[in-house]
Structures are given as C-alpha cells and as structure tokens.
C-alpha positions in Angstrom: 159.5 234.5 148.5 157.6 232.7 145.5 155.6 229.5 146.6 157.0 226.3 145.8 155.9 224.2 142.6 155.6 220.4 142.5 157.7 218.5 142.7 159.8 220.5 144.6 156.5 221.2 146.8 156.6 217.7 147.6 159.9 217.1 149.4 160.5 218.1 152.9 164.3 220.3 151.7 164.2 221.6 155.3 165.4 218.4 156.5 166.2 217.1 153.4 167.9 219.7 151.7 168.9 217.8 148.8 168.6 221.3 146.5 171.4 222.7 147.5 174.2 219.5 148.4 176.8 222.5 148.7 175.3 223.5 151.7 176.0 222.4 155.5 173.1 220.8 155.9 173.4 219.0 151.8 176.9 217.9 152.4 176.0 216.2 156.0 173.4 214.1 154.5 175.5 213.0 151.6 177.6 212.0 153.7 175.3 209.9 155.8 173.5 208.5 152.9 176.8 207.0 151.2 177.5 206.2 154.8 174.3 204.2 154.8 175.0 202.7 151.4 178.1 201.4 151.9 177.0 199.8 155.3 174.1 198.9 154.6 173.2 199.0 150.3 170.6 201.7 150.6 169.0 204.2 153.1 166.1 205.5 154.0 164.7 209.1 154.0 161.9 208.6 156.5 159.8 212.1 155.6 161.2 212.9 152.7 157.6 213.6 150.9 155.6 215.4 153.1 152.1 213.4 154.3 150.5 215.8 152.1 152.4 214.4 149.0 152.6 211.1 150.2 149.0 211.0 150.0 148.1 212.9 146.7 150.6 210.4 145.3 149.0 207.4 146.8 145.6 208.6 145.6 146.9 209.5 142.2 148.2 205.9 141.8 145.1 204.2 143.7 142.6 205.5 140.9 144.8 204.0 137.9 145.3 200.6 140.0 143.3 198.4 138.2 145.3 198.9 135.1 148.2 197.0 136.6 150.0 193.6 135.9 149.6 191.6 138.4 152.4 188.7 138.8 153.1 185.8 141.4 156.3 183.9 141.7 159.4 183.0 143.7 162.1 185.1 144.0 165.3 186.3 146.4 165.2 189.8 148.0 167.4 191.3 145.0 165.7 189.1 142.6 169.2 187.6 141.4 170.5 184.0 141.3 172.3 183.6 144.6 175.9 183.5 144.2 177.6 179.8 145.3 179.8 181.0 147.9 177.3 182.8 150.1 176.2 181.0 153.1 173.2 179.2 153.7 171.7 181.9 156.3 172.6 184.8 154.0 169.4 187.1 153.4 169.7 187.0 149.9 169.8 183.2 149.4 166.4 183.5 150.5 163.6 182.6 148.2 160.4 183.5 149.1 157.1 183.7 147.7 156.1 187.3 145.9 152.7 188.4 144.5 152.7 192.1 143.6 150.8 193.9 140.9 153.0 196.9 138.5 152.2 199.7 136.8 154.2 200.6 133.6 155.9 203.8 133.3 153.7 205.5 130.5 150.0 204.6 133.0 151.8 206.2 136.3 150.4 209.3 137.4 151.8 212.4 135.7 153.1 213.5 139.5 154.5 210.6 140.1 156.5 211.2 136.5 157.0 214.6 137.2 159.4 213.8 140.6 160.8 210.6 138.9 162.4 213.2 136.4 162.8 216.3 138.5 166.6 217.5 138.2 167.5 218.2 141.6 166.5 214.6 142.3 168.1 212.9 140.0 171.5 215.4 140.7 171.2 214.6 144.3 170.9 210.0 143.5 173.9 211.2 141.0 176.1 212.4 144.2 175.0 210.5 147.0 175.9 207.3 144.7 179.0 208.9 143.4 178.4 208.4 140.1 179.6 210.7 137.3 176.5 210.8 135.3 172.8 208.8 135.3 171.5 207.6 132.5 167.8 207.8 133.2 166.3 204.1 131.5 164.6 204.8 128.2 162.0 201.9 127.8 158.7 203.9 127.6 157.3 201.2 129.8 159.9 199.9 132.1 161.8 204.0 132.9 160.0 203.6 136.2 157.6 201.3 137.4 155.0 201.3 140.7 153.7 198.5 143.0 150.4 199.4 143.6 149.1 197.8 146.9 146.7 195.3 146.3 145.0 192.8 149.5 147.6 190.2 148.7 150.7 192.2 147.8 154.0 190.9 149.4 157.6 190.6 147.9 160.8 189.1 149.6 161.7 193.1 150.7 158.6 193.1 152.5 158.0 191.1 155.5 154.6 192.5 156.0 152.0 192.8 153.8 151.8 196.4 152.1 148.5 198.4 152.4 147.4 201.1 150.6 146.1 203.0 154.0 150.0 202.7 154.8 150.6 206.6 153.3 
C-alpha cells in the first residue's frame, strides 16, 4: 500500500469516496448529492477534509491574510438582482449587509491550488452536477478566490459571523 499524497491525503474517500464514483459507495453519494442539489441548490460534505487538512489549510491561508481585498457592501445571498416575480419573503430578495476580505487566485496557498485543480475533484463536481465537461475559469486572479476570516467578516450566506478558530 503506498501512502497517500496531498491532495488526495486531504479528503476523507472513506466516507467520501469521490475517487472511484463507479463504486457502491461513489454512486450512492452522487446520487444524494444531485439529490441535495436539485432540492435544495447545493450540499454539504460535512468532513470531507479531514481536521488535519482543514487546519493546515486554514493556517496556510491565515499567514497570507493580510494580502487580501477587503470590500463592504450590500448584496442578496446569490449576489444577483432579484427577479420581479419572487415574493417578498423569498430568501434571495434579501439584501443584507456583507463585509468580507478576498484573496486572489495567484496569492492563495499552493495547497489550497493544488486541491482546487486536483482531477478527481474536479471529475467528481463534473458528475455530481451532470455536466459534460468543466471549464475550469482562466483569470489568473479570479480562477479561485478565498474569504479569509477577518473580526468583522459576514456575507448574506452567513448568518453568523465567520472565525478563523472555526477549522
């Protein structure tokens, strides 16, 4: 058996076996996960890094924080105009205040990069959104951005404020 090499280190495929979606246990959580996305427009894959990962990440992106944009505004949940025939109480009508800080694709953390790009990733998002191909976004500084926590951080998604001791 040969050791495991990030990123693949860094996902728990026992119970998220998105390396082989041929499998029993790959073809179940498809399944769920387009399940979840057509119910509810995404999912979530509590544990899919391990703590270990999660935390290396969160380091990784902590000591490059300060290099971030930092932005403030109003915005819906999805960030789009909200369409004139939704109700008044639907969520994303909603405009609420934001304040989040970004790091560009080309200062994230060569990790970080390395799992944004990892094939069986990108594979598995191609299947469990049914799509025939991705087209993985070309702008050296937009391809993949992250929200580094900062004391004041909150967006429409996120009802709470987000902490960086959250990992």
């Amino acid at each position: 058996m040969t050791q495991a090499t990030w990123p693949e280190s860094a996902v728990d495929l026992a119970r998220w076996p998105i390396d082989d979606p041929e499998g029993e246990g790959g073809r179940r959580l498809l399944a769920d996960v387009r399940a979840d996305v057509a119910r509810l427009g995404a999912c979530t894959l509590d544990g899919f890094l391990r703590l270990a990962a999660t935390r290396r990440l969160a380091q990784k992106v902590a000591e490059v924080a300060d290099g971030a944009h930092h932005h403030e505004g109003r915005s819906t949940p999805y960030l789009e105009l909200p369409g004139d025939d939704w109700p008044s109480g639907h969520p994303r009508v909603r405009w609420d205040a934001y304040s989040l800080a970004a790091l560009a694709y080309d200062r994230i953390p060569e990790a970080l990069g390395d799992l944004y790009r990892w094939p069986p990733l990108l594979e598995w998002v191609r299947r469990a959104l049914s799509l025939v191909q991705i087209h993985p976004y070309a702008d050296p500084l937009g391809a993949c951005n992250v929200a580094p926590p900062h004391q004041h951080s909150t967006t429409p998604l996120h009802r709470a404020p987000m902490r960086a001791d959250d990992a």
